[in-house]
N, C-alpha and C positions, 0 to 999 in steps of 0.2 A: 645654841646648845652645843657643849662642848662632845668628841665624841665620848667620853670615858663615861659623862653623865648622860647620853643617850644611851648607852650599856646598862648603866644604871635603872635607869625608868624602864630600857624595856625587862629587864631582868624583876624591877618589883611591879609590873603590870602580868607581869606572865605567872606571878604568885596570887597575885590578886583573882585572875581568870582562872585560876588553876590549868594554867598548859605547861606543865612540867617537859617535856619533849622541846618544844618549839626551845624555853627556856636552854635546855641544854642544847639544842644543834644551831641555836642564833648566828654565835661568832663564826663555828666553819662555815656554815652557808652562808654567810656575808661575806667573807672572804670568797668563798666561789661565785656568788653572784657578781662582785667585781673582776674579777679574773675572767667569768663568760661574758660579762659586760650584760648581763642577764637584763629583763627587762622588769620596771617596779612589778609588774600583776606576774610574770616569772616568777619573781622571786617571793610574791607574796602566795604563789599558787604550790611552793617548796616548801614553805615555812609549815603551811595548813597540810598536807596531805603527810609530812611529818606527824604531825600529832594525829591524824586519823589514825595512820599506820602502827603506831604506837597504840592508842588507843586500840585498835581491833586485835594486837597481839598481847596486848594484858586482859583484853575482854574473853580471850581462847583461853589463855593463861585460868582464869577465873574459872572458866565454863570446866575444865579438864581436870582442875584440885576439887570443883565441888560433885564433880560425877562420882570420884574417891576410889578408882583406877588403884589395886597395890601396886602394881609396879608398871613400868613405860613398856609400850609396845608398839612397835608402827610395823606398815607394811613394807615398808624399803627393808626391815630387816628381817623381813616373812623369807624362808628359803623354800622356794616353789620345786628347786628343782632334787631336793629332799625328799619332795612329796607332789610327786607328778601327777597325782589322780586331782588334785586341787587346779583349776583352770585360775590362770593369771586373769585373763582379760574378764571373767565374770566377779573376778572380788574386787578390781580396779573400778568396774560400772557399779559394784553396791557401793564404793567408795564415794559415788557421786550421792550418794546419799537421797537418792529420788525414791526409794521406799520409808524414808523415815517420814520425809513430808507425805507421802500418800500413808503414813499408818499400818506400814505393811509390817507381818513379823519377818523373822530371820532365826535359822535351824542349823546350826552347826554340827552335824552328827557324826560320831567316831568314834575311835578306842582312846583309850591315852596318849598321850604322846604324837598325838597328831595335829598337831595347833592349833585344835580348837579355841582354849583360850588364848592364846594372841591373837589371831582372827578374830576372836570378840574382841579384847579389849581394841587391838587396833581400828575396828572400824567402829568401834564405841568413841574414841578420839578423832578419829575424821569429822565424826556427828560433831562432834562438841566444838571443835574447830568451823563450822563450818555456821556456827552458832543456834545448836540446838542444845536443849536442856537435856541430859546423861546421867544416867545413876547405875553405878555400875553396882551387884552384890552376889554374894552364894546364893545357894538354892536355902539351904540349909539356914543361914544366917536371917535370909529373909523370912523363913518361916516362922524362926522363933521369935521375933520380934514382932511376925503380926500375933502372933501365939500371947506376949505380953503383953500386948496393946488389945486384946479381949480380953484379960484378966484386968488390964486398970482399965475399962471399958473406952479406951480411946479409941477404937479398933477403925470407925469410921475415920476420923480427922487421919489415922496414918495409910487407911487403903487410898483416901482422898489425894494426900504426897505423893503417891507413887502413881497415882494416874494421871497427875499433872505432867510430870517430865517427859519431853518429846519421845525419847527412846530407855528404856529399863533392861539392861544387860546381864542375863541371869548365866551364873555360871556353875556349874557340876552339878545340871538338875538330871535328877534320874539316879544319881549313884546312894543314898540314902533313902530308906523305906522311910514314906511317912503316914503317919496313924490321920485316920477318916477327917480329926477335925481337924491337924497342920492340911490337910488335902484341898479341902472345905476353903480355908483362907486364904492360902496359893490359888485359888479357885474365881473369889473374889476378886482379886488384885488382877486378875487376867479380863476377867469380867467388865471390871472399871474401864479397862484400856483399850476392849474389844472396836477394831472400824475407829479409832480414834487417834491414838496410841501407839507406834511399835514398841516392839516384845522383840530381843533376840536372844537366844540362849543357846550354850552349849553343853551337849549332851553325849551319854552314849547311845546304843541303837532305840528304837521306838518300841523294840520287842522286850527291851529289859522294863519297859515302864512300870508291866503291871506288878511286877515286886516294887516298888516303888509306891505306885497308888493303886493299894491292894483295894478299890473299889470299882469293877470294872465300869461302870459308867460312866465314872468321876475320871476318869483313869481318859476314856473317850472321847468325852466332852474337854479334858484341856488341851488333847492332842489336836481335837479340834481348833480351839481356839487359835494355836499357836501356827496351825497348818496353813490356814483357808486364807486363800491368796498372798500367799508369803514365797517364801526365796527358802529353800532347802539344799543347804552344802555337806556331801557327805566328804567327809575328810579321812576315809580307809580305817583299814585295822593294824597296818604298822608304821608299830614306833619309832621315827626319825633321830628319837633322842636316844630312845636302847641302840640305836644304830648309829650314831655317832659317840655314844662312850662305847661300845667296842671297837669300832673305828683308833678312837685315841688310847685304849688299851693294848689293839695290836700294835699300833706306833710306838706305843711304849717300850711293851716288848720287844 
């Protein structure tokens, strides 16, 4: 076999398998594997861990679009030293993601402007990279939705969706008051996931709840939920961001 038609066969063997990777990195890695004078299992051990590699960076890729994250956030572009009450080395160790597999919640708590959601979404993208299932949403958004989903009585099948996914990332819970029955099904949903599931969210302080869940023992019972044996970050009361647009305003000036 000539080589141009062994390019050939392995190029329509690798459509057939579907390894689209190996497919595209054949000829340079052939060329290298001649050049290291590499050896056949070398080179065949090059070919394969391509395609893993591939493979596990579109499987993060996957995992990270369907969490549904609005916008990118990682911790390389967390500025800690913005916000010195936030300890580096304890968001790097949640980073490792050992309370998602243990089912533990996660407590963002703070003013505005204090990263709380970055620090959600980013370590909401750790999990997902790391291949667990991520659902990122409002407080709010999620309410209404279970709110419609007990009006077309689906209300089980969608508390069911949200218990499934390893970790559920709730963001700006606590800044909208919500009436007994959104309380009620945010209530559920926590329920569902309790010892099984992590819960992380970000909030403001725990004293503003009860305008929020003007039912004090509903109001109790979630703080519970989300408290008991979990990881609580308080992230202060000022904002790094009111603090760097005046920052660039004096610059301006």
């Amino acid at each position: 076999m000539t080589e141009q038609a062994a390019q050939a066969s392995i190029d329509q063997a690798c459509r057939m398998l579907r390894l689209p990777s190996i497919r595209t990195a054949f000829p340079e890695l052939a060329e290298q594997a001649a050049r290291e004078q590499m050896s056949y299992l070398g080179f065949l051990a090059e070919l394969l861990l391509t395609e893993c590699d591939d493979r596990a960076r579109r499987r993060s890729e996957r995992r990270i679009k369907a969490a549904q994250f609005p916008r990118d956030k990682s911790l390389r572009a967390f500025d800690f030293d913005a916000n010195p009450g936030i300890d580096p080395a304890t968001i790097h160790t949640l980073a490792t993601c050992e309370w998602v597999k243990k089912g533990q919640p996660l407590c963002l708590i703070g003013d505005s402007g204090t990263g709380k959601s970055h620090l959600l979404i980013a370590l909401g993208t750790e999990a997902a990279m790391k291949g667990y299932r991520v659902r990122y949403t409002l407080a709010t958004k999620l309410v209404n939705e279970l709110v419609e989903a007990a009006d077309e009585r689906v209300l089980a099948k969608t508390v069911a969706r949200y218990g499934r996914v390893d970790l559920l990332c709730i963001d700006e819970l606590g800044y909208m008051e919500l009436d007994r029955h959104g309380a009620e099904l945010l209530f559920q949903v926590l329920t569902e996931r309790e010892e099984k599931n992590s819960v992380a969210i970000a909030s403001n302080a725990f004293s503003g709840w009860t305008r929020t869940f003007t039912d004090p023992r509903l109001c109790a019972a979630i703080v519970d939920r989300l408290t008991f044996a979990g990881n609580i970050i308080e992230t202060g009361t000022d904002s790094y961001r009111l603090a760097q647009t005046r920052a660039r305003a004096e610059q301006a000036s």
